[in-house]
KELUMGU-303139 format. One record per residue (C-alpha): x, y, z; residue in one letter. Coordinates in steps of 0.25 Angstrom, whole numbers, plus 5000, padded with zeros to 4 digits. Layout:
// residues N
XYZa/...
END
This chain:
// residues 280
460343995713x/461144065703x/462544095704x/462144245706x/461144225717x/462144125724x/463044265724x/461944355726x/461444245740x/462944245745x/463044405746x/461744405752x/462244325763x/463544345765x/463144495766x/462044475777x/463244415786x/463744505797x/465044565794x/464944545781x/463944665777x/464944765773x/465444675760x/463844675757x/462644655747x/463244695733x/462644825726x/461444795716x/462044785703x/463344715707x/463944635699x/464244475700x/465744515704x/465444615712x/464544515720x/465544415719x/466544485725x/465544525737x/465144395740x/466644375741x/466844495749x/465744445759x/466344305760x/467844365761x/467444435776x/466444325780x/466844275795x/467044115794x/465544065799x/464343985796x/463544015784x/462243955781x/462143835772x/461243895763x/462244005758x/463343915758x/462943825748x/462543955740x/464043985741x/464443865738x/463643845725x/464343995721x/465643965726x/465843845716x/465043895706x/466144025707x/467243945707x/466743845698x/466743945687x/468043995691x/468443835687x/469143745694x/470543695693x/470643525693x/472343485697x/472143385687x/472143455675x/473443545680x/474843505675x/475843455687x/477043545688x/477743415684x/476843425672x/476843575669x/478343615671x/479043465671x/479243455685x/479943295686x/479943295702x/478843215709x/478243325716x/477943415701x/476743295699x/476043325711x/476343485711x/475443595700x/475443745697x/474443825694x/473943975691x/472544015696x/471544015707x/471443915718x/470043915720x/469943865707x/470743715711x/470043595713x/471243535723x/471243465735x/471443605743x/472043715739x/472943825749x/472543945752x/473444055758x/472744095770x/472944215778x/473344205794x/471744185799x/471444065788x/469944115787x/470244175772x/470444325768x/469344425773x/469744525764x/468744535755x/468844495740x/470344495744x/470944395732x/471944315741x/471844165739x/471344165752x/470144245749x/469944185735x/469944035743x/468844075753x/468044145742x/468044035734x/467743925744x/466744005752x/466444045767x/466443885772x/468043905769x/468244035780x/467243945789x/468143825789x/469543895789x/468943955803x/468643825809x/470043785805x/470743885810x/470143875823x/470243715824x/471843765822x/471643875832x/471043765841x/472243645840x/473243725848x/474343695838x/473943815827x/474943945830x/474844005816x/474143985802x/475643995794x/475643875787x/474443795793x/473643735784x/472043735787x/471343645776x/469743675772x/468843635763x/468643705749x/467243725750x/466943805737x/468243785730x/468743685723x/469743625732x/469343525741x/470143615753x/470743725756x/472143735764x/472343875770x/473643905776x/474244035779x/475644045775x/476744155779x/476644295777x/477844385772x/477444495766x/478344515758x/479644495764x/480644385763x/480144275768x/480744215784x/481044075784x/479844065793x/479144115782x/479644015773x/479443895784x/477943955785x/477843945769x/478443815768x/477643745780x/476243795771x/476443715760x/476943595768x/475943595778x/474743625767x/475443505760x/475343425773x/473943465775x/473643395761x/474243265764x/473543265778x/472043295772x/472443205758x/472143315750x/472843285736x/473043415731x/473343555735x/473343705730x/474343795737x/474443945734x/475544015734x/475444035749x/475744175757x/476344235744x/475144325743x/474744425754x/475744355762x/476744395755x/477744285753x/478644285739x/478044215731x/479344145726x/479744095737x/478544035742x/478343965728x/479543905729x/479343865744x/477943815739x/478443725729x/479643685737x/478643625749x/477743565740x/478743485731x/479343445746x/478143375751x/477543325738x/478943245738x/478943205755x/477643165750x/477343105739x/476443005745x/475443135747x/475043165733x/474743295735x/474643395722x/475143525723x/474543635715x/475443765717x/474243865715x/474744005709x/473844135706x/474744235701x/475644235689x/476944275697x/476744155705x/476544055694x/477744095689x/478644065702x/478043925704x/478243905688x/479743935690x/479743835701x/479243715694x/480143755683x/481343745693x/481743875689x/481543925706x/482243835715x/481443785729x/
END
């Protein structure tokens, strides 16, 4: 099959699904975009169920190819922040910044910012990372994070999503896994010290999760500075503070850290950190 009747097979489907109808069959004379961001639309709203095998390997041949072309970013062509801005502590060889979309890294997982349900956003074509992972993985991602969830739910020990990591597989992305953890909202507002705890306990308990599941290397976002609304100096500085914390308690771990930054606001504040110009 062609890339085009992959998409055009995809729509078909997705569209005949219950509940899933009113994000529908594109117009005649639509173009690839236009379809592109149906078949979005169409898996943005999809419930967590079974799908039939045929149709996901017709997914999963689209989905690569699609992100394929976006190409994909190895760690080891990157420059350590001991490399890039003469970083002489320990930690600064095991730690990298870089500017662009996490779908695109080929890591041992990458983090994404999940909202309070940990099933992805269902707002659909909404651009947050958490919608922009699913949509690159495919519907096997939303599947999963469901049977998570409940298996949480279920070990009598799970009283809320802050700062609880749930690992998957990447399916269609690059990354071998993807942790999703919810961390604290704020809107806006000066953040509470609980808040600060709840921020603090993601990275370490992602980090945790990592040594646990010997993953050797992990993408963290810029987690709740988004829709959630937490400065987003404050929780770089808080980032990079937990990292470097645990990459020096343990150093027997060898764990890479790739700070993951989309916007240019953000990759100025981490820049200023690794330059030493913010204190931690």
């Amino acid at each position: 099959m062609t890339q085009e009747e992959r998409l055009d097979a995809l729509i078909a489907y997705f569209s005949d699904e219950e509940g899933c109808a009113d994000h529908g069959v594109p117009a005649e004379g639509e173009s690839e975009d236009e379809k592109k961001n149906t078949l979005r639309a169409l898996v943005n709203v999809r419930p967590p169920k079974k799908t039939d095998k045929k149709i996901l390997k017709i997914q999963d041949e689209y989905l690569r190819e699609e992100n394929n072309k976006k190409g994909v970013v190895l760690l080891r062509y990157m420059n350590t922040v001991a490399q890039e801005f003469s970083r002489n502590e320990a930690w600064a060889d095991e730690v990298y910044l870089w500017q662009g979309d996490i779908t695109r890294l080929a890591v041992g997982a990458i983090v994404n910012a999940a909202n309070q349900r940990m099933l992805g956003c269902f707002v659909p074509l909404h651009n947050c990372i958490d919608n922009c992972i699913h949509s690159a993985a495919g519907v096997q991602l939303r599947e999963e994070c469901a049977k998570g969830v409940e298996a949480l739910l279920r070990s009598g020990t799970y009283s809320s999503p802050v700062a609880v990591p749930l690992l998957t597989k990447g399916y269609n992305l690059p990354a071998e896994h993807v942790i999703h953890v919810v961390g604290p909202a704020v809107g806006g507002r000066t953040p509470t010290e609980a808040s600060r705890k709840d921020l603090r306990a993601c990275y370490v308990n992602v980090l945790d999760l990592c040594a646990e599941k010997d993953i050797d290397s992990v993408a963290f976002c810029c987690i709740s500075t988004g829709v959630f609304g937490y400065p987003a100096q404050e929780a770089a500085q808080i980032a990079v503070r937990m990292v470097t914390e645990w990459l020096n308690k343990h150093k027997d771990k060898k764990v890479k850290v790739l700070f993951n930054v989309f916007t240019d606001t953000d990759a100025d504040i981490y820049k200023q950190i690794f330059r030493g110009r913010t204190n931690l």
